[in-house]
N, C-alpha and C positions, 0 to 999 in steps of 0.2 A: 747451338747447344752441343752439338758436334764437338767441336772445339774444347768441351769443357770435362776434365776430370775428375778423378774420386779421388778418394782414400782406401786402397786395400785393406787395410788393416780390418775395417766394415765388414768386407765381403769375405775373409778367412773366418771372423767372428763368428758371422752364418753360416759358415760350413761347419767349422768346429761346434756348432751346438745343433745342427741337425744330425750331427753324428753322433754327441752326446743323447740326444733323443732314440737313437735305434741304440743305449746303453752302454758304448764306447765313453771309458776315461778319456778325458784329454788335458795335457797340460797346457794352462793358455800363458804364453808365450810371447802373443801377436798382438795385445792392445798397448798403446801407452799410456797409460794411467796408473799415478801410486796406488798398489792396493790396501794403503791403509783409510782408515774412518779421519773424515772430519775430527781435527779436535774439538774438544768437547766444549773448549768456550767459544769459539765460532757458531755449533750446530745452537749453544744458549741464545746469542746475539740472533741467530735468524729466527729461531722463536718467538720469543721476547717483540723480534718484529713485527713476525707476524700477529701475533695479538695483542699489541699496541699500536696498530692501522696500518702498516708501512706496507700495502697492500693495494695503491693506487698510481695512476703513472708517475711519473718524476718527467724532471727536464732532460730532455735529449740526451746533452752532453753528461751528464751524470749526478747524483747529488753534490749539492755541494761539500756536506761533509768529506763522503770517499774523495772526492777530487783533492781537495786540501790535503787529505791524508798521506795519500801516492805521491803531489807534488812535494811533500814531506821528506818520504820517504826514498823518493828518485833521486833531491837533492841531495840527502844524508848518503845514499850509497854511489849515485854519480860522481860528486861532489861539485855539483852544477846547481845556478841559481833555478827554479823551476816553480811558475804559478800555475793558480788553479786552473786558471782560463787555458793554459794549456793543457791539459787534460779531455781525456774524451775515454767513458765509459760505454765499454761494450761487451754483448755478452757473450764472452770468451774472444782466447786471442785469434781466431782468423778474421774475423770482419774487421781487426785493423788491417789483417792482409788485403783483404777484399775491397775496404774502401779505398786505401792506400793507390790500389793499380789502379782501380776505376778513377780517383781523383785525378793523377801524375800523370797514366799514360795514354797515347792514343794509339791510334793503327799507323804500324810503321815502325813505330819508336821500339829503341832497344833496351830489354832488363837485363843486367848479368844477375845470376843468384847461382848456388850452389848445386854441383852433383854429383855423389847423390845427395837427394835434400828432401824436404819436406815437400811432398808432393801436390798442396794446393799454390806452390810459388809458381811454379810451370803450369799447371791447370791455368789461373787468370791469368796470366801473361799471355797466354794462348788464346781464350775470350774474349780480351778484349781486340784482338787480332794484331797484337804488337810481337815484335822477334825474342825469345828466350834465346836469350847466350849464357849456354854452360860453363862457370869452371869446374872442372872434374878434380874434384878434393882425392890424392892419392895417399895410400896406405902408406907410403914413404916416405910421406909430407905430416904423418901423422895425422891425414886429414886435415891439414891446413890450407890455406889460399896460397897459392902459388904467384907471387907480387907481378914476377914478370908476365905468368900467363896473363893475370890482371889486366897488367897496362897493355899487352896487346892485344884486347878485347874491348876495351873503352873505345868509341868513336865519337862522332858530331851528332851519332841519333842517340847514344845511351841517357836513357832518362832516368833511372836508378838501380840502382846497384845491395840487393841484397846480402846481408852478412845473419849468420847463426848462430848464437855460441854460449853457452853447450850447441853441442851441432846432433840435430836428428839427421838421419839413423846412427852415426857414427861412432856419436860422445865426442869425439875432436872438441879442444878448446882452442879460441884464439889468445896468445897471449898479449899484455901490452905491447912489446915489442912487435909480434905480429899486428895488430890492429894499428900501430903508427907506421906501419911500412903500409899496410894498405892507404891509409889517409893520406902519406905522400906521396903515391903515386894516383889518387885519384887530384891532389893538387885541389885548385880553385877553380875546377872546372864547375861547370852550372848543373850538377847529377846531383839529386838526392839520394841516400842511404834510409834504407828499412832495416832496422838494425830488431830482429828478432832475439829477445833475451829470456825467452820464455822459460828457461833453466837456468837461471844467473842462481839462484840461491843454492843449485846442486853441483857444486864443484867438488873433486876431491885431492886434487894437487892446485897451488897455486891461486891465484884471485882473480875474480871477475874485472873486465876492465870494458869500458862501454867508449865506442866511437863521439859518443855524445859528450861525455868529459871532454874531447881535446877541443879548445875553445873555437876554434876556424868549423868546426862539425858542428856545434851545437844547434846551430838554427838549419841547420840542414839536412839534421837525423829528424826520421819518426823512429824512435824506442816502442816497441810492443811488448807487452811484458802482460801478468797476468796471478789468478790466483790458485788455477787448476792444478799445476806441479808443487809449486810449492807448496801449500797450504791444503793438497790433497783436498782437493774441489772442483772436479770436473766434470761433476753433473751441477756443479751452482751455476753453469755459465755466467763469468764472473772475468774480464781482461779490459785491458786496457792499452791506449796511445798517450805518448807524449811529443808531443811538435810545437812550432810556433803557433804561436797563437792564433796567424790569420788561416794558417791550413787547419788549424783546432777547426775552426769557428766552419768550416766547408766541410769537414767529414763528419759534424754535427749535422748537418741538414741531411748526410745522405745516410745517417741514424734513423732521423726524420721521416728519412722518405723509404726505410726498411723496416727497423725495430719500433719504431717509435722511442724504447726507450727500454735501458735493463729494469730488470725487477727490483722493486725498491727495496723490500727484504733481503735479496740475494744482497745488496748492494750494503747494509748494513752491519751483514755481517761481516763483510769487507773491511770494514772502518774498523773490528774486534780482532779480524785477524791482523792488521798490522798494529792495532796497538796494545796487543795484547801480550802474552808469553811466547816467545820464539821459541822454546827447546823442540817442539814437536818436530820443526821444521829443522833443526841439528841432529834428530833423532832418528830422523829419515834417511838424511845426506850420511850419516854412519853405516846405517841396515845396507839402504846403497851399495856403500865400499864394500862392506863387508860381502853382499852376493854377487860383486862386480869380481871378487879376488876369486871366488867358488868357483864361478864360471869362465872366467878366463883359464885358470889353470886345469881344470878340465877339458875345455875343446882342445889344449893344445898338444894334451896328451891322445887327441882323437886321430886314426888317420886321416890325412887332408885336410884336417883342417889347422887352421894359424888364424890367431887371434892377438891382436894388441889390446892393453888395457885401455880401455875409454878413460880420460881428464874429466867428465860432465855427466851429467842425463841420466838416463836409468836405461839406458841399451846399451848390447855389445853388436859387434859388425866383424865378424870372423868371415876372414878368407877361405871360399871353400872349392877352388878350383882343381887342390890336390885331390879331388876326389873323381874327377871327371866329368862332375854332374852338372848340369845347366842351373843355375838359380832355382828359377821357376819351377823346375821337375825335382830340385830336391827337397822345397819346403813343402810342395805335394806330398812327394814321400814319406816326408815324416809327419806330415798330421795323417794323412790316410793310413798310414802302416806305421805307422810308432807310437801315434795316438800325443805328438807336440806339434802345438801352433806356432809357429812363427812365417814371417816374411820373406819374400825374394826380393834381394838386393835393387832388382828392378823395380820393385815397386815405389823406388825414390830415384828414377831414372835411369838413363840406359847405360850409365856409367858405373850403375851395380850391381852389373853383371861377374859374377865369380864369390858373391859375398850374399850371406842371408841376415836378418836383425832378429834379436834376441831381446824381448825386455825382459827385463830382470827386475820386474814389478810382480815380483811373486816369491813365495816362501822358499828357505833355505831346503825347507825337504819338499816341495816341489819341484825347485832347481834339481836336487839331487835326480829324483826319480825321472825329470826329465832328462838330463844328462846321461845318466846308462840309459833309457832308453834308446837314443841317439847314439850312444858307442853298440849299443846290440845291433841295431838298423843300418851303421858303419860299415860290421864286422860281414852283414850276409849282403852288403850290396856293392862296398867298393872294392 
């Protein structure tokens, strides 16, 4: 248990509202989650379920309906053949993380994944007592994978090989062009790919493109993907895998042998959100831009700090070394004394040291008022 990490973002949560409790505003800053409402025909379809029984277990792997649906909708935007049997519903995207390491890897074996990254990739790589190998995504790289670091990080123990994209914390996208320079240098080597797309629908330059299209990947990606971001649904615990069938058919059992099985309601409404009206989800990916423009061009007018526009996601990753300050001491700073939440770059590895996350899953005049407060906080500390 040692071995096993968290998520920060949790543990700011609980600071920023035990401070709000002694009557401290605070701007929250620190979670990732859109904060807009469910739309409305989605929040229908889970009613609707709920009081027309959909209120008992289902199978493992998922209804069949949603399964069909996503196998649908994976082909339509992959442009990949994909059945249902390959699908596997679970509630929310890490437990494909989760079962993914516990199925693939053992003690010894080597993961390459992203840093900084999402910080349960590194947690279970670590649990299951196998080697984490970093690539350090650099601000010069735009937060891209650096192909040669790549290839001389693959060995004879690498057992899979993580990719992000939208990329947490960063926003970094991989383009196609990127994404086929990784697939030829990992070649026909015997390594699977966990290809996390859990923001493929919030891009704002450019188009998604999935490792799983190029046909030599196809049976060798598990795609994770889900409905939390997009579909602003992160308390339905609602994600999903797509793999070959026979590793479907083995991270079903250890459904099995955890969840039993997602909520059958939560799961219906699933089946409404994709085949329902998309705009919500264009609607979003706009407000996005639009507070992605706010806030970049304000920290850059901040001193010390430098910020790139994020390609993806709903965060920014501003460089804040021109200030002097450690990570860690200066997103203290600013929630304890400025009264905004946000992250130390650390907190998605040690490779984000000099950088803090910002979501920008919040109003344009909360943004505002958080921003001067951060340039006031600048002015008497750097």
């Amino acid at each position: 248990m040692q071995r096993l990490g968290t998520e920060t973002a949790f543990e700011v949560l609980v600071r920023a509202r035990a401070l709000e409790a002694q009557g401290r505003e605070i701007v929250h800053l620190e979670i990732g989650e859109p904060d807009f409402d469910t739309p409305g025909n989605i929040v229908e379809a889970g009613v609707d379920a709920l009081r027309g029984g959909w209120t008992h277990y289902g199978p493992s792997p998922g209804l069949p309906a949603l399964r069909e649906a996503i196998a649908e909708y994976v082909g339509e935007s992959r442009g990949v053949r994909v059945s249902s049997e390959e699908v596997v519903i679970v509630p929310g995207g890490k437990p494909i993380i989760f079962f993914t390491i516990l199925a693939l890897v053992e003690e010894g074996d080597e993961v390459i994944y992203p840093n900084p990254g999402f910080p349960i990739y590194e947690s279970m790589i670590e649990f299951v007592g196998a080697r984490p190998i970093p690539i350090h995504l650099r601000e010069e790289r735009a937060f891209g994978f650096d192909v040669n670091d790549l290839a001389s990080k693959i060995s004879d123990r690498t057992k899979l090989i993580i990719l992000n994209s939208p990329h947490n914390p960063t926003g970094g996208v991989l383009s196609e062009k990127d994404v086929r320079a990784i697939a030829k240098v990992i070649g026909d080597r015997d390594v699977m790919i966990l290809s996390d797309e859990i923001y493929s629908r919030l891009i704002f330059e450019g188009e998604h493109f999935s490792i799983m299209s190029i046909p030599e990947f196809r049976d060798r990606t598990i795609l994770l993907d889900g409905f939390s971001k997009t579909f602003a649904m992160t308390g339905w615990r609602l994600g999903y895998g797509v793999m070959r069938h026979d590793l479907a058919t083995q991270i079903s059992r250890l459904m099995t042998n955890s969840n039993s099985c997602t909520a059958s309601f939560t799961q219906m409404a699933g089946v409404a959100a994709l085949h329902g009206d998309q705009s919500s989800v264009e609607y979003m990916r706009q407000e996005f831009l639009r507070r992605r423009d706010v806030m970049v061009n304000a920290l850059n007018n901040i001193k010390g700090f430098r910020c790139q526009k994020p390609g993806g996601a709903f965060y920014v990753f501003p460089n804040i070394e021109g200030t002097g300050w450690t990570s860690k001491k200066l997103a203290d700073g600013l929630l304890e004394e400025a009264g905004v939440a946000c992250l130390s770059g650390t907190a998605f590895g040690s490779f984000g040291e000099g950088y803090i996350r910002f979501s920008i899953a919040n109003s344009i005049e909360n943004i505002e008022k958080a921003l001067e407060r951060i340039s006031c906080w600048v002015k008497e500390h750097v």
